[in-house]
Structures are given as C-alpha cells and as structure tokens.
N, C-alpha and C positions, 0 to 999 in steps of 0.2 A: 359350561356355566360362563363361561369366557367370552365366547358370543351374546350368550344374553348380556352382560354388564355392557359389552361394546353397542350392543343394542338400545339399552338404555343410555349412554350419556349422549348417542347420537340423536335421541329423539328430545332428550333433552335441548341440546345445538340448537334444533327445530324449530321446538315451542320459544325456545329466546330469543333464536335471527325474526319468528315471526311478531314477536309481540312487539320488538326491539327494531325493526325496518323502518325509515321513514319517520321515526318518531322523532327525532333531533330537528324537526325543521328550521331553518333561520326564522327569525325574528320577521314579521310579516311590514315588509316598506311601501307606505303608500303611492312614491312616485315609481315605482317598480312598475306600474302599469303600463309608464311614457315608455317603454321597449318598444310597443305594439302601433305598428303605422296599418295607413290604411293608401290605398292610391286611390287617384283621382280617376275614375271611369274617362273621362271627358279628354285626361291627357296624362296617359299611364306612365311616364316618367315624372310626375309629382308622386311625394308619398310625403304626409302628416302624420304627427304623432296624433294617440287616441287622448283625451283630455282623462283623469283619474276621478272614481267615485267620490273618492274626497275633497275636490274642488267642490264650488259654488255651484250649485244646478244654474244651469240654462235651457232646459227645456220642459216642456208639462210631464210629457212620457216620454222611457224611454222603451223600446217594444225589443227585447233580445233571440235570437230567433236559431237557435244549434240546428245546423245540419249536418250530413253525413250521408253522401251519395245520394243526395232529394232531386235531382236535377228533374224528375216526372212530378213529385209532388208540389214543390216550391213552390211556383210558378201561382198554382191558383190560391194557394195560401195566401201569399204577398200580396196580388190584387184583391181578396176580401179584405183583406188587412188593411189598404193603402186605401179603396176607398171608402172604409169605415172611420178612418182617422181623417181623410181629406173633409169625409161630411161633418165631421164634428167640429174641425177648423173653420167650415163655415158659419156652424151656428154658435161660437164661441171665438169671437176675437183673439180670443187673452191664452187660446190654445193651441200648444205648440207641440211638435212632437218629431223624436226618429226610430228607425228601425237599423238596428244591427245585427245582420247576418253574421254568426262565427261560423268559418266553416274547419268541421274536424276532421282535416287531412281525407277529402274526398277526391274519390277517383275518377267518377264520370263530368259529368257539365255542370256540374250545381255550382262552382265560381262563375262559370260563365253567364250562366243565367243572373245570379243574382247583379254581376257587373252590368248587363245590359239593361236590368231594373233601375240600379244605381245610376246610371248615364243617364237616366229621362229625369228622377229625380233630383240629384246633387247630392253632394257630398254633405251638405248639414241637414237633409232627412233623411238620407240613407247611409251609409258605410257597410263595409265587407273588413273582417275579422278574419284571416286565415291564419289559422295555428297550423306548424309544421308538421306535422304527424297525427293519425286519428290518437287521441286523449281522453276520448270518452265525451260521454253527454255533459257529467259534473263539470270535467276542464272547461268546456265551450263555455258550458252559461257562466260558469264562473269568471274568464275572462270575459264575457260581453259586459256582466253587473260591473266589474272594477273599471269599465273603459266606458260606461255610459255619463248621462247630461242629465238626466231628467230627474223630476221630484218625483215621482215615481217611475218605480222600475217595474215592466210584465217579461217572466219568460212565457214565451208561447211554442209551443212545437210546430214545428216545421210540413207537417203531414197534413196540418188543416182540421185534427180530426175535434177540436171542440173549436164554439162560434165563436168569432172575433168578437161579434155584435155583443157577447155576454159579458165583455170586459167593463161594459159601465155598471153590470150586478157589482164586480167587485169594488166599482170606483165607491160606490154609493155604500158600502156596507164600512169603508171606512169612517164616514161621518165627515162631518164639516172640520171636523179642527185637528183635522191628521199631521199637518208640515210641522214638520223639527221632531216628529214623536213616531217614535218604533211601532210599525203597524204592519201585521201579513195577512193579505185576504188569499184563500187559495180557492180552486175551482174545484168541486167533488162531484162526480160520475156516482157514489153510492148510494143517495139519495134521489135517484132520477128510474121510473121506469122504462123512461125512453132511450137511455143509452142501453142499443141494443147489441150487447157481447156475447161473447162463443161460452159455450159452457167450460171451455179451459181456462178462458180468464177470467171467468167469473170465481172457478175453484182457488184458483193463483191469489186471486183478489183476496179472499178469504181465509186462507190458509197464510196470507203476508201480513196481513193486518194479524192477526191472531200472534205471529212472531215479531212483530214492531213493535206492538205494547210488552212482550215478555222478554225480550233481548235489547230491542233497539231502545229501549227506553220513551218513546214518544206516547202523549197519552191525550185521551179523550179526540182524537184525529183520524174519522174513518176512510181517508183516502190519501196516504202521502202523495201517490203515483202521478194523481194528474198533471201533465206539463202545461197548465195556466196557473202560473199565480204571481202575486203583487207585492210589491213590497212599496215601503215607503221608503227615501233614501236613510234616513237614520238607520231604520230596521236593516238594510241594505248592509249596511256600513259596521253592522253589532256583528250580522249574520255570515258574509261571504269569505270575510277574509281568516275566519275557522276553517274552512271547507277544507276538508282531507279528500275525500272520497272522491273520485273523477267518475265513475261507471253509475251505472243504474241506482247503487242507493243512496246516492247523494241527496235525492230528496227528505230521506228521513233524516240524515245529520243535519241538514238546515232546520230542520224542524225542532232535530233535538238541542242544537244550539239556542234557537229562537227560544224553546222553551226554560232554557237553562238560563238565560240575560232577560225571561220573565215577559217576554216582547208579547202580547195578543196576538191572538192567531183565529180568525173565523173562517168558519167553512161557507163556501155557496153554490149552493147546483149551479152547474152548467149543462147547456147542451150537446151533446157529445154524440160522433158517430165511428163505429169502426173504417181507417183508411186503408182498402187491400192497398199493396206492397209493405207492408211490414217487416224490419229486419231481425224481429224480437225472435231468440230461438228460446222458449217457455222452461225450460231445462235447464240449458243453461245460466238461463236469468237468473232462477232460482235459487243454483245451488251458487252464483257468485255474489248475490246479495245477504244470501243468508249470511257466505264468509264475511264480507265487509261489515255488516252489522255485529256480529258479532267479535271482529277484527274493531271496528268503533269503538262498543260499550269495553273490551279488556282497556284501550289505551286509554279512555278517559278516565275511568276511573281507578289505572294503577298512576294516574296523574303524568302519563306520557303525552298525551297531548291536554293541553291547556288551553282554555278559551283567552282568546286575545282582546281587550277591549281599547280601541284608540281611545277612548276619553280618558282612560286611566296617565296614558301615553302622555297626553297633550297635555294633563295637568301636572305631571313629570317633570315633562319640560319646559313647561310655564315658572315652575317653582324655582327650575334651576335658573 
C-alpha cells in the first residue's frame, strides 16, 4: 500500500509542476522587443534595432513570414509576395509595405537566401528576424508581430501554399474604417473545394476543429490552422502579447484571446494548395496540440495566466 500512496503524491507533483510551469510569466514590456537587431545585407557589420508594435505605424503592411529550414521553399514564396506588393505600390501611391523573415534557428540556407533577397531590396522593405534556437512557429510570428511597422500586420507561411494575390479578399473584408479598431480577418481552406488535401488532413482537419470548440474554447471559427491572416495593429497589440503557446496551437490561443477582448474575427476563402516538402509529422502534431490546448484552457481559467491589455496599463500610468 506504501507504493501505491507514493504513487499517488508523485502524480500528484505532476499534475502541479504541469499546471504550475511557465505560469508566473513577468509582466509583458513593450520596449522588450528593441533586444531584436537585424543586419544590414549591404554591410553585415551594421546591426539596428527592430522598432516595437507599439510605436507609431510606419508602414501600410506589415508581411511576417516564420521559417524553419525553407531554404527550397522561400525563395518562390518571396518573389510571389514581393511582386504582388511591388504592383500594388504602383497602383496606390499612399502604399507602403515590408516583409519580415523570422527565421527559427534553421539549419540549412534559408538566412542565406532570405539575406541575398534582403540585399536587392533594403533594409526598410525587407528585414531578417533570426531567433537563437528553433522556438516553434508561435515564437517566430510572435516576434515578427512585436517587431513589425505597419497598420496592418499578415502572417503568411513560408511554403507558398496559399495565394499571396488573396491577401486583398482579406484587406477588403475589413471595411473602410478599420485604423485604430481591433479587427482579424483570417484565410479559411474549409470552405473551398479547390484546396485539394490528402485524406489524412482532411480527417486531422475535422477531428481538430471538433476538439477546438470543446477544449480550446474558440467558437463559431472553422479553420484556426491556416497560416494567412490579418490583423489590424490594435487587434495586434490586444492579441500577441498573451501568446503563451510557441508550437502548432498558437493559432487557436490568438483566437481565443481575440475572442475573450471581444476583437471580430471574419473568416475568408482563400486559395490554397498542398506544398510537397512538408515538415508536419500528422501524429505528432496531434497529440502536442491537443496537450497545449488543453494545457491553455486549465491555465486560463484556474486564472494562471491572464490576459494582458496595454490600455488598462497606459491608463495606470497616465493616472499616476
């Protein structure tokens, strides 16, 4: 009986180091982001700091862009990207825009590529984001949003596999009078017959959605997954600096944050196609998202982690 009691307070330990990990975060600092330099392609002994989400936008878009060993993929990603945005610079004066590569501690040529993209354009449309160690997809975008310029912010994935061209569906579903107002347009693959997937991610697709409305808490949103979507800086600003979650389900905590600070959130086809070299292993994903998700929903609502809102902050310290 001795072993079983010992058996019990250890799983006990358990369930507490796990619920209790990570929950004390410090207090989230907006200049925290000036850590993050980036070098100069053109003359690699410069390095500048990144400017933080919460200065002043200076730019229309900002295009955030996580890889992780893409050094094959990248490449045609960036020039669909670069010349969908160059042509819209031309037919809009008043539009401006950069692309931020984060790369998460890759091992092949993906800095390299992205530097020698970087060198044709400059350092104020393009930047490279290298975080010291792979950190996950969450970590990347999460630093590209806190180090970006623009009035709007897109993450896009790195792979190409939805169209650049589709980013004006979401420009356009925000409406005319989006600046200064918390607004996420996301891109959704479940309303498309044309995005043509394997019948594994198709059951993944549906068997996740199915555990995101009854665990993760996120509701009426049938595609957390796709890596296009939009934010507007405000929304940026409500949303990223909650972000626990570094791996695969970091999409749905933005989500469930956005929907907890009440931010709108619209869904819109895009066009999507499967990219072979995939690093996704279907198994694994599964069974570490499910943890995270439901490692989320315990800490949020034993009130171990708490949403953070700067305005609360700033009128805080306005009063003092």
């Amino acid at each position: 009986m001795l072993w079983l009691f010992a058996l019990a307070i250890f799983s006990c330990l358990i369930i507490v180091y796990f619920f209790l990990k990570d929950s004390r975060r410090p207090p989230f600092v907006a200049s925290a982001v000036q850590a993050f330099t980036f070098i100069d392609p053109a003359d690699p002994s410069k390095t500048h700091p990144f400017p933080s989400l919460f200065s002043p936008p200076e730019k229309s878009l900002s295009v955030i862009v996580p890889a992780y060993n893409e050094e094959k993929r990248l490449p045609q990603m960036l020039e669909e990207t670069i010349k969908s945005l160059e042509a819209r610079s031309r037919r809009a004066a008043n539009f401006s825009w950069e692309i931020i590569v984060v790369d998460d501690g890759s091992r092949d040529g993906t800095v390299e590529v992205a530097y020698n993209i970087g060198e044709r354009l400059g350092t104020d449309r393009f930047r490279v984001l290298r975080l010291p160690q792979n950190s996950g997809k969450g970590a990347a975008v999460k630093s590209g949003m806190l180090s970006s310029r623009g009035e709007l912010l897109l993450m896009a994935d790195a792979d190409g596999a939805t169209f650049f061209e589709d980013y004006l569906k979401l420009e356009r579903a925000l409406g005319s009078e989006y600046k200064e107002k918390p607004i996420i347009v996301i891109g959704s693959r479940a309303q498309l017959e044309q995005a043509q997937r394997s019948f594994v991610r198709k059951l993944f697709m549906w068997g996740f959605h199915w555990y995101v409305n009854l665990i993760g808490g996120v509701k009426h949103i049938y595609d957390t997954q796709c890596g296009f979507k939009l934010f507007t800086r405000e929304a940026a600003r409500l949303v990223f600096p909650n972000q626990h979650l570094s791996r695969w389900a970091f999409d749905v905590e933005l989500l469930y944050v956005a929907q907890q600070h009440s931010i709108p959130i619209f869904e819109v086809p895009v066009k999507w196609s499967e990219i072979p070299g995939s690093k996704l292993n279907i198994l694994k994903a599964v069974l570490n998202m499910s943890r995270d998700l439901l490692n989320m929903r315990c800490k949020y609502c034993l009130g171990l982690w708490c949403l953070y809102n700067y305005r609360a902050t700033e009128k805080s310290v306005t009063k003092q």
